[in-house]
N, C-alpha and C positions, 0 to 999 in steps of 0.2 A: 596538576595542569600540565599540557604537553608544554615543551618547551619552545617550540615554533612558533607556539605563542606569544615570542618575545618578538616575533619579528613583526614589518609592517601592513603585514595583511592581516586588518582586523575588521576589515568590513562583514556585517551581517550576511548570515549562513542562512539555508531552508533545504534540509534534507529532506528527502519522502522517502519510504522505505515502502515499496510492491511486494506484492508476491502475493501466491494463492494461498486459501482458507488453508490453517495450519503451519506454513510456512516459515515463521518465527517473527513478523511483523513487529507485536508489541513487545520481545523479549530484546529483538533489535534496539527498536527505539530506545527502551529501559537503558541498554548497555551503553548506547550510543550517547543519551543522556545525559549520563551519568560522570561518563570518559571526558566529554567536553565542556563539561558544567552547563548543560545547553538548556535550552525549557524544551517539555514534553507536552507533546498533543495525540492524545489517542484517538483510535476511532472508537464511538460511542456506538457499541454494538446493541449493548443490554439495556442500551434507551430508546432503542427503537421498536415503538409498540407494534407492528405488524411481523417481527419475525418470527415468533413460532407460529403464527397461522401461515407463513409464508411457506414455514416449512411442510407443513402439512398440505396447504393446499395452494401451489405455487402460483397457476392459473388463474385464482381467483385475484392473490395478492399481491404480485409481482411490482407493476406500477406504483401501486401504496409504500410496497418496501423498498424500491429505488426511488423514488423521488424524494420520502423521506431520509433518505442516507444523502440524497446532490443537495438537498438544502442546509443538512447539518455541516456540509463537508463544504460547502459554499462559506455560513456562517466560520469556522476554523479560519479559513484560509484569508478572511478580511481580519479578522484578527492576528491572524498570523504577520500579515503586511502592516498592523499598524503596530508592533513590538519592533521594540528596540533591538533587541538580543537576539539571539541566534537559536535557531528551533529543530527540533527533529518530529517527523507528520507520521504516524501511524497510518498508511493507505495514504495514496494520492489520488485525488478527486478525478483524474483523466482516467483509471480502473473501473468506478462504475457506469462509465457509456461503453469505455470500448473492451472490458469483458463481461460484467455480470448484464446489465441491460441488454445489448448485443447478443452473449448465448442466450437469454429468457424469449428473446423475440427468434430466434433459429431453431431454438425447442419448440416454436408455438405458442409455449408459456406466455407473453405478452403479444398483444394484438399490434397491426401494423400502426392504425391510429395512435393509441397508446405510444410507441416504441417513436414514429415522428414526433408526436409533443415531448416526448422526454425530450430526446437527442437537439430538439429547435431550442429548448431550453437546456440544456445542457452545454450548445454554441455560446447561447446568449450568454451564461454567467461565464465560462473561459475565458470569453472577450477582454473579461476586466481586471483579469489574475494574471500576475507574473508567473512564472514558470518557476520550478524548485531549481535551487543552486547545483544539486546532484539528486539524482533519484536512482537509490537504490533498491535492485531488484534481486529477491533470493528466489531460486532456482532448487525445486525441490520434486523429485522425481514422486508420482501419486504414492507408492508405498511408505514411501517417508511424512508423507502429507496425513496419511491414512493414522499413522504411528501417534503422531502429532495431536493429531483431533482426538482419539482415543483416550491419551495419557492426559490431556486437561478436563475430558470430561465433563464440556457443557450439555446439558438436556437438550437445548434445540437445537446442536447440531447430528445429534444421534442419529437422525434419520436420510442425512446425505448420503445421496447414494454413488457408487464408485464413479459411475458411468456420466454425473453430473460434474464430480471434480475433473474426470478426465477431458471433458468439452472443457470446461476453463483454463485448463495447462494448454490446451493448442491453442485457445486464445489470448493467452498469458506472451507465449512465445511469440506468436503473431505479431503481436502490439510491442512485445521490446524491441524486437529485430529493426520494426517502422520508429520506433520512437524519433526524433529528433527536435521535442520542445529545448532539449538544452542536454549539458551532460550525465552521463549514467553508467551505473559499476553494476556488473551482472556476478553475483557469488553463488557460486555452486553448495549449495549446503548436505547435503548427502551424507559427506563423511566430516563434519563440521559440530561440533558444540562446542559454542562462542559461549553458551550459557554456564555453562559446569566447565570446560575446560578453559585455565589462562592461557596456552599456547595459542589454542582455535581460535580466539576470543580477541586478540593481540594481532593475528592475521589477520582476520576481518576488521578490526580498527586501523590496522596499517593501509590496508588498502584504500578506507573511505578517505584517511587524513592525507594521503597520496594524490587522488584526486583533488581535493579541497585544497589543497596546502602546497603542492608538489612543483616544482619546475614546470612541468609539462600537464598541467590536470584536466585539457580536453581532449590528450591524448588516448 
């Protein structure tokens, strides 16, 4: 346990950890964790029943696979508010309007009608959520995102095509830049593994407990 922990800020935490498909989201969170004896909340990928049709046929399923991802990520987030303890969120629920809903409806992929009812319902549950403590955003150039999705090697995402992660990183970048629900740490992960390396690993935890913890952490 860090040792700043001794000191008087021990008010409850809620980190969110951003970033696009591959980026190291749940290997974050694990780290992050783990380092702060924190509770873990992931995103529920492989319990969402419309994703490999979605991948296959985006068109058809789009709507079905976002609105089922804001209701599960709605459900988290009311729990997450009524814990005690301090948590780290696998994706943060403000990602599926303002990139993946967003690009589905600029692809086409989702119709206008559609793309209003999400986003009016989408307003509506924000309404009643706090904001996360810090939300961290890894920043991961498409080759390395590419590397990423590869080397885990899930079936439904085999069929992502470059041109679609590249729409989401300029809409990635878009939405950090605007962000200002509250504070947030932008890390470069490119030449970074927090996962196998303790150096890398050590500097990106110095950073988040910097913000969190620091003299200055909306600096």
């Amino acid at each position: 346990m860090p040792d700043l922990f001794d000191n008087p800020s021990r008010e409850k935490k809620h980190v969110a950890i951003a970033g696009n498909i591959g980026a190291g989201k749940t290997a974050l969170t694990r780290v992050v964790g783990q380092y702060f004896d924190w509770k873990t909340v992931f995103e529920q990928v492989n319990e969402n029943p419309y994703l490999t049709d979605f991948y296959n046929d985006m068109r058809r399923w789009s709507f079905n696979l976002q609105v089922f991802f804001l209701s599960r990520r709605f459900e988290q987030l009311q729990d997450i508010e009524e814990m005690d303890q301090s948590v780290v969120q696998d994706r943060s629920i403000y990602e599926d309007a303002e990139i993946f809903a967003r690009n589905l409806y600029e692809m086409g992929l989702m119709s206008s009608r559609d793309y209003e009812n999400y986003t009016n319902l989408f307003s509506i549950m924000t309404s009643y959520l706090d904001s996360p403590s810090l939300l961290v955003y890894l920043r991961a150039s498409v080759p390395t995102l590419v590397d990423q999705i590869q080397h885990r090697g899930r079936e439904y995402e085999s069929t992502i095509r470059i041109d679609y992660l590249e729409r989401l990183q300029g809409h990635y970048e878009d939405w950090i830049a605007d962000y200002d629900r509250g504070p947030k740490l932008i890390i470069d992960i490119d030449e970074l593994d927090f996962v196998g390396d303790e150096e890398d690993r050590r500097a990106v935890l110095n950073q988040i407990e910097s913000r969190l913890f620091g003299l200055f952490p909306d600096e």
